[in-house]
C-alpha positions in Angstrom: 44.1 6.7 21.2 44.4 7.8 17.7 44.5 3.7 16.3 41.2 3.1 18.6 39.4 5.9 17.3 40.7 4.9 13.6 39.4 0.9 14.6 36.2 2.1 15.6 35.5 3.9 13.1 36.3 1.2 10.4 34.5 -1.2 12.7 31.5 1.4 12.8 31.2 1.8 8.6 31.6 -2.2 8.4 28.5 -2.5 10.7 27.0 0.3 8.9 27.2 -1.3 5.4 26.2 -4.5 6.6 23.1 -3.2 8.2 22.0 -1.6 4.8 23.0 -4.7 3.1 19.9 -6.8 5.0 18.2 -3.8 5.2 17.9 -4.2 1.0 18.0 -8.0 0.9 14.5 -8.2 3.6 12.9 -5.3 1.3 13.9 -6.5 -1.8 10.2 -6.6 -3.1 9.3 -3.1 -1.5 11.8 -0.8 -2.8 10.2 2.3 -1.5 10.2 1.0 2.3 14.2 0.8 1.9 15.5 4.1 -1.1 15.3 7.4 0.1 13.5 10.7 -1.8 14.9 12.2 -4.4 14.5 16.1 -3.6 14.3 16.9 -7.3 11.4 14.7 -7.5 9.7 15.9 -5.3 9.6 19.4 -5.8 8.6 18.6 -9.7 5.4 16.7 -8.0 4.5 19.0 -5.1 5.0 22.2 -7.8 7.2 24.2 -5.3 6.6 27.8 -5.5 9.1 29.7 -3.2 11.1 29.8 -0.7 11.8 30.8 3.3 14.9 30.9 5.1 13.8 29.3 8.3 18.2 29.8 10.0 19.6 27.3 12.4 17.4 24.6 13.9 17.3 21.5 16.2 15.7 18.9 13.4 14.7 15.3 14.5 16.9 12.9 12.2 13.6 10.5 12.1 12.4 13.4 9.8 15.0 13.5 7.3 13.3 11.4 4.5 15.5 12.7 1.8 18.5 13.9 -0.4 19.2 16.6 -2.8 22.1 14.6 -4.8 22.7 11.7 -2.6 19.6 9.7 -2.4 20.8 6.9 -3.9 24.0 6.7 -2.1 22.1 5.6 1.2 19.0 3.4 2.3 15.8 5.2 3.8 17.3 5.0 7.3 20.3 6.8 5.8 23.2 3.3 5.8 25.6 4.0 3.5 25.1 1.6 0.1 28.3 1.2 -1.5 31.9 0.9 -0.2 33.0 4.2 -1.7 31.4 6.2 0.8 33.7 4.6 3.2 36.6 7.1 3.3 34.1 10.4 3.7 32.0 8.4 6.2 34.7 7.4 8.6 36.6 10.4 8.9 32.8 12.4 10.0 32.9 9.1 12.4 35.7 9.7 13.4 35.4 13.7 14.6 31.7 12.4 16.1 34.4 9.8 17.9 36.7 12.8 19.2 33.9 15.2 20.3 35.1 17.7 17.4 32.2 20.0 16.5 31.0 19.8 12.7 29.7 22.6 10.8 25.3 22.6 10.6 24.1 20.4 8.1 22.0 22.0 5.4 18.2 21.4 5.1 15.1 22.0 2.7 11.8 21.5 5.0 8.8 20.2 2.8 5.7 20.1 4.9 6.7 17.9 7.9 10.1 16.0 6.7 13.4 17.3 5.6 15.8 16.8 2.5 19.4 17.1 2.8 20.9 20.0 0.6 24.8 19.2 2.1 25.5 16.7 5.1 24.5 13.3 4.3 27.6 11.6 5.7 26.8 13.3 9.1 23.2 12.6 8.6 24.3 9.1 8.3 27.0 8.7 11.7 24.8 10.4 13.3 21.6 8.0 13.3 24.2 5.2 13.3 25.0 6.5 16.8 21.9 6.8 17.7 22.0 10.3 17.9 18.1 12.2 17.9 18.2 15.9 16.8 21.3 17.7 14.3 21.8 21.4 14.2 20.7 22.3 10.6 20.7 25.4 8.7 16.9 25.1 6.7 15.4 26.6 4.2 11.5 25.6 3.6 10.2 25.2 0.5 6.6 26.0 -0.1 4.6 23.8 -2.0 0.9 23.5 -2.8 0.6 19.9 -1.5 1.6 18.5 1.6 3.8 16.4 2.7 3.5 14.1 5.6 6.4 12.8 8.5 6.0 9.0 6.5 6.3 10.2 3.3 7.6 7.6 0.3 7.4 7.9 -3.5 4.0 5.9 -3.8 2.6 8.2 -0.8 3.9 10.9 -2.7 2.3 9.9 -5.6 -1.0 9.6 -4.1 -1.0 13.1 -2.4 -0.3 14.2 -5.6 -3.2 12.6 -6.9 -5.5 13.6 -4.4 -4.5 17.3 -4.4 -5.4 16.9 -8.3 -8.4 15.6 -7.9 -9.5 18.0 -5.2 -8.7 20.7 -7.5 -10.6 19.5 -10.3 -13.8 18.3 -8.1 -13.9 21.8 -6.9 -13.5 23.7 -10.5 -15.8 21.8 -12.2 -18.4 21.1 -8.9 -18.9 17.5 -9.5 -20.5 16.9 -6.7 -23.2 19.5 -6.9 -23.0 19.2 -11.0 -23.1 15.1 -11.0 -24.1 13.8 -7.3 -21.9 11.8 -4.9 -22.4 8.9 -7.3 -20.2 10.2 -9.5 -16.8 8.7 -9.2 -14.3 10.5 -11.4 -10.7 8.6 -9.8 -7.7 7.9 -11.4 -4.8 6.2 -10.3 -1.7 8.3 -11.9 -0.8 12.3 -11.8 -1.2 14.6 -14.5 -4.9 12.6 -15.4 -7.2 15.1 -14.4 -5.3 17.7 -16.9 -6.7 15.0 -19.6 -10.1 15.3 -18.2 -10.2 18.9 -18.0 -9.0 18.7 -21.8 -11.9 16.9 -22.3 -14.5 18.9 -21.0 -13.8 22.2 -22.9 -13.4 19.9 -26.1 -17.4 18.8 -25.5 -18.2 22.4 -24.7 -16.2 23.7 -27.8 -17.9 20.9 -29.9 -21.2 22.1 -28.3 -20.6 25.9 -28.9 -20.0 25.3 -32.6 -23.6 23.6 -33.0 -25.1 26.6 -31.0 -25.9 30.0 -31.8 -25.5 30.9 -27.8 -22.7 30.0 -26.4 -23.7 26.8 -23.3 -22.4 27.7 -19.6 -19.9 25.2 -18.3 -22.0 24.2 -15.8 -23.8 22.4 -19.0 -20.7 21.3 -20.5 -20.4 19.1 -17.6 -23.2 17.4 -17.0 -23.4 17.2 -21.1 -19.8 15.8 -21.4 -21.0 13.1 -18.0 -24.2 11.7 -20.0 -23.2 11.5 -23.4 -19.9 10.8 -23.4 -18.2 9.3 -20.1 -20.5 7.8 -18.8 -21.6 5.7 -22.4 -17.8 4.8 -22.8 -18.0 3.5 -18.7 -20.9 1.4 -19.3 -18.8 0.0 -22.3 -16.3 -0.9 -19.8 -18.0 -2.0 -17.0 -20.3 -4.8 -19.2 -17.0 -5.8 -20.8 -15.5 -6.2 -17.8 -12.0 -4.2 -18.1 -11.0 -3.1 -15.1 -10.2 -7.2 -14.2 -7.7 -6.7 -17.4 -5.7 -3.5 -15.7 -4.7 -4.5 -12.0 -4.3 -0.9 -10.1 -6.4 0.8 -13.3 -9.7 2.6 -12.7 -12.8 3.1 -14.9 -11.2 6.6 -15.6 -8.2 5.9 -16.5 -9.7 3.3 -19.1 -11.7 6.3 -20.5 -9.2 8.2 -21.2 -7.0 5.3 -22.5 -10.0 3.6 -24.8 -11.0 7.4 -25.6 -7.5 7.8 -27.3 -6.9 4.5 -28.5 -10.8 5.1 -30.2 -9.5 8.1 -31.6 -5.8 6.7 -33.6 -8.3 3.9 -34.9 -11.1 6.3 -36.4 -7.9 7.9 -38.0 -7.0 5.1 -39.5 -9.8 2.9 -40.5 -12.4 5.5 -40.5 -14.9 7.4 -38.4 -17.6 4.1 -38.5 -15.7 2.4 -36.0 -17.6 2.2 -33.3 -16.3 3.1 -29.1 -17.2 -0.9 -28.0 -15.0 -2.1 -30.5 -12.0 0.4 -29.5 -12.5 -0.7 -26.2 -12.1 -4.3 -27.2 -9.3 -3.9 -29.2 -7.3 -1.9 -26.5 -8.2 -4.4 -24.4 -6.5 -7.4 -26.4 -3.4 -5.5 -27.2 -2.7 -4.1 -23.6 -4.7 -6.2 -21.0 -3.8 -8.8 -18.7 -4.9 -12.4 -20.2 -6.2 -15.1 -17.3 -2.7 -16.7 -17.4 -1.1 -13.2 -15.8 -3.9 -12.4 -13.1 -3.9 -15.7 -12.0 -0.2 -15.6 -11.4 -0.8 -11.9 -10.3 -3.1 -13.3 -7.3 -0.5 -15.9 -6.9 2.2 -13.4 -6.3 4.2 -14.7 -9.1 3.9 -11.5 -11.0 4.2 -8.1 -10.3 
């Protein structure tokens, strides 16, 4: 009995490693579809604030989306990677094999998935025998942005980016300050920081060629007319955006704006903000060769 269970479970982590093995070959273009989430990186991005003890639960594997330490050890349906985890691996199969009763796993709960804390081997026999739920000892973690059941890193990303700009719409009232029309996206986190940055600079600018200090409300629509929206025209007639696959009019803005700024530094303050937004173009644009080969798919 003892050499069966031993065969299976060799036999088991073999089929294991060769499922992840296709599993990585078939995604090899879509690395998010086959890695798991790093916990670490998550919680930078989602700014968690606190936590819960939530004690012993019933948790659906299918919502495990992630590791504390281990996320690169295993593929997003939790296959072990490498041939070292083979030792660890089998001897959980093994106790699975024998009906010996393992201690709770141990979960952080993010919105609606889960990150393993301790227990990714079990985590991993488990779904490779098709077990559904795991007893789990969890502690939630509270974070201001959700976090849905199909969660990956560029889902992630654009939650982030979303809560951001929801956050910033709402502090500055774009839409009742600027009208629907007014589209402020971007297409990486931490951006609307820069814009904020922005608008306090025009104000501050403003307030120094006042005697009465402007409201913010003025700021805004001030900073929109005379300086965005000039430097989007600018853009838009030169046609950028072609030049930056993925890249928005805002993200150019505050790209050209900088790049505007390091030249008037160093050649003067005459330089004017169409030739900055040429010249960032040429040095960091696509040419015709690469979108072509972009829309090819011969380039990423």
């Amino acid at each position: 009995m003892k050499d069966l269970i031993e065969s299976t479970a060799r036999e088991d982590f073999n089929k294991a490693r060769k499922q992840a093995f296709f599993t990585q070959l078939f995604k090899a273009f879509s690395p998010e579809k086959r890695e798991l989430l790093s916990l670490h990186e998550v919680r930078e991005a989602l700014r968690a604030r606190g936590e819960t003890y939530r004690g012993m639960q019933q948790v659906p594997l299918e919502k495990i989306v992630g590791s504390e330490g281990r996320y690169q050890d295993f593929t997003k349906q939790f296959l072990p990677r490498y041939e070292y985890l083979r030792h660890r691996w089998q001897s959980i199969d093994k106790a699975h094999l024998s009906d010996v009763i393992l201690p709770p796993i141990k979960l952080y709960e993010i919105g609606d998935v889960y990150f393993v804390r301790d227990g990714n081997h079990r985590v991993s026999v488990a779904k490779s025998q098709g077990v559904k739920e795991i007893d789990a000892e969890v502690v939630r973690l509270d974070t201001e942005v959700p976090l849905e059941g199909d969660a990956t890193r560029e889902g992630l990303r654009r939650a982030v980016i979303e809560h951001e700009r929801g956050r910033f719409y709402r502090r500055f009232k774009i839409r009742e300050l600027l009208g629907d029309d007014a589209d402020l996206t971007v297409s990486a986190t931490g951006r609307y920081d820069e814009l904020k940055s922005h608008v306090y600079g025009h104000k501050y600018y403003i307030n120094e060629q006042n005697a009465v200090e402007i409201p913010l409300e003025d700021a805004i629509k001030s900073w929109y007319e005379n300086v965005y929206s000039p430097i989007v025209r600018s853009i838009r007639e030169a046609k950028l955006v072609a030049r930056f696959p993925g890249r928005t009019e805002t993200d150019l803005y505050l790209w050209i704006v900088k790049h505007w700024d390091l030249l008037k530094h160093r050649y003067g303050q005459d330089v004017p903000i169409e030739a900055a937004a040429r010249d960032y173009s040429y040095r960091f644009g696509d040419g015709i060769i690469t979108r072509i080969l972009r829309r090819l798919g011969l380039k990423r």
